[in-house]
C-alpha positions, 0 to 999 in steps of 0.5 A: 500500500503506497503512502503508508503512514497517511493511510494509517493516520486516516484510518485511526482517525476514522476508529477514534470517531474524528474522521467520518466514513463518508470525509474518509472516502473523500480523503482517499480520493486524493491519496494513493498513487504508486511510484514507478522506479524513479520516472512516474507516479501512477494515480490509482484513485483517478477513476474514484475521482473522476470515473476513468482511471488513468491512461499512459501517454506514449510519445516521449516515453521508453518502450521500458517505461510503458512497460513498466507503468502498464505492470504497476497498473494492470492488478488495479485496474480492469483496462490499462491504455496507453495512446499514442503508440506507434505500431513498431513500439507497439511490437516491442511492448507486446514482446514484454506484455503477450497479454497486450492488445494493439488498435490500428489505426488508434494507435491505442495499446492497452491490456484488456479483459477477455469479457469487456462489455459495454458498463455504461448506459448511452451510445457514442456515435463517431462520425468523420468527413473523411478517411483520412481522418479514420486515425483520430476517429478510432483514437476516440472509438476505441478510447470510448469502447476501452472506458465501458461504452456502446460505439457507433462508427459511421465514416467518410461522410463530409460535406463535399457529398452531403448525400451520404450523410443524409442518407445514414440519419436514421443512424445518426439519430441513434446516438446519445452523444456525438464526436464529429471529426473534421479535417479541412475546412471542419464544417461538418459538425455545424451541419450534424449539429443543425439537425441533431437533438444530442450533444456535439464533440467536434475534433478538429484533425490536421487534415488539409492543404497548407491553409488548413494551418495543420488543423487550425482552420477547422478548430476555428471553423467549429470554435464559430459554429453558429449550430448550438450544442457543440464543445470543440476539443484541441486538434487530433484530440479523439482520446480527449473526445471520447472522455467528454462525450464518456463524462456527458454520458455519466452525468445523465446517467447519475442525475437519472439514477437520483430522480428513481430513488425514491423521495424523502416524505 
C-alpha cells in the first residue's frame, strides 16, 4: 500500500470517531498513487475521482517505461491504455506484455479483459468527413469502447457529398452523444449539429492543404459554429473526445439514477 503512514493516520482517525466514513472516502480520493522506479507516479484513485482511471501517454516515453507503468497498473485496474503508440513500439511492448492488445489505426495499446462489455448506459456515435481522418476517429472509438461504452462508427461522410450523410440519419439519430471529426475546412459538425437533438464533440484533425494551418482552420471553423450544442476539443484530440462525450454520458446517467430513488416524505 503506497503512502503508508497517511493511510494509517486516516484510518485511526476514522476508529477514534474524528474522521467520518463518508470525509474518509473523500480523503482517499486524493491519496494513493504508486511510484514507478524513479520516472512516474501512477494515480490509482483517478477513476474514484473522476470515473476513468488513468491512461499512459506514449510519445516521449521508453518502450521500458510503458512497460513498466502498464505492470504497476494492470492488478488495479480492469483496462490499462496507453495512446499514442506507434505500431513498431507497439511490437516491442507486446514482446514484454503477450497479454497486450494493439488498435490500428488508434494507435491505442492497452491490456484488456477477455469479457469487456459495454458498463455504461448511452451510445457514442463517431462520425468523420473523411478517411483520412479514420486515425483520430478510432483514437476516440476505441478510447470510448476501452472506458465501458456502446460505439457507433459511421465514416467518410463530409460535406463535399452531403448525400451520404443524409442518407445514414436514421443512424445518426441513434446516438446519445456525438464526436464529429473534421479535417479541412471542419464544417461538418455545424451541419450534424443543425439537425441533431444530442450533444456535439467536434475534433478538429490536421487534415488539409497548407491553409488548413495543420488543423487550425477547422478548430476555428467549429470554435464559430453558429449550430448550438457543440464543445470543440484541441486538434487530433479523439482520446480527449471520447472522455467528454464518456463524462456527458455519466452525468445523465447519475442525475437519472437520483430522480428513481425514491423521495424523502
Amino acid at each position: 500500500m503506497t503512502q503508508p503512514e497517511a493511510l494509517r493516520q486516516l484510518l485511526e482517525a476514522i476508529a477514534q470517531g474524528q474522521v467520518s466514513p463518508k470525509s474518509a472516502f473523500e480523503q482517499l480520493k486524493y491519496l494513493e498513487y504508486e511510484p514507478v522506479e524513479d520516472f512516474a507516479k501512477v494515480d490509482h484513485h483517478r477513476s474514484l475521482r473522476t470515473g476513468f482511471p488513468e491512461v499512459i501517454w506514449g510519445p516521449g516515453k521508453t518502450v521500458e517505461q510503458i512497460v513498466s507503468i502498464m505492470q504497476a497498473m494492470r492488478d488495479r485496474t480492469p483496462v490499462v491504455m496507453a495512446t499514442r503508440i506507434e505500431p513498431e513500439v507497439a511490437q516491442q511492448i507486446r514482446a514484454a506484455l503477450p497479454a497486450a492488445m494493439y488498435f490500428d489505426p488508434a494507435r491505442i495499446c492497452a491490456l484488456v479483459p477477455m469479457n469487456l462489455r459495454p458498463q455504461h448506459a448511452g451510445l457514442i456515435g463517431v462520425l468523420t468527413a473523411g478517411t483520412a481522418d479514420l486515425p483520430v476517429a478510432e483514437e476516440a472509438a476505441v478510447t470510448a469502447e476501452l472506458s465501458g461504452f456502446q460505439v457507433l462508427r459511421l465514416w467518410d461522410v463530409g460535406v463535399a457529398g452531403i448525400h451520404r450523410l443524409l442518407r445514414h440519419r436514421a443512424v445518426v439519430d441513434q446516438a446519445d452523444v456525438l464526436i464529429v471529426v473534421a479535417g479541412m475546412e471542419g464544417a461538418l459538425p455545424s451541419v450534424v449539429a443543425g439537425f441533431s437533438d444530442c450533444p456535439i464533440v467536434a475534433v478538429p484533425t490536421s487534415i488539409g492543404y497548407g491553409a488548413s494551418f495543420g488543423g487550425v482552420s477547422a478548430l476555428l471553423t467549429m470554435l464559430n459554429s453558429c449550430a448550438t450544442g457543440i464543445g470543440v476539443v484541441n486538434i487530433d484530440n479523439g482520446f480527449g473526445a471520447a472522455m467528454l462525450a464518456g463524462q456527458i454520458l455519466r452525468t445523465a446517467n447519475r442525475i437519472q439514477e437520483r430522480s428513481d430513488r425514491p423521495q424523502p416524505l
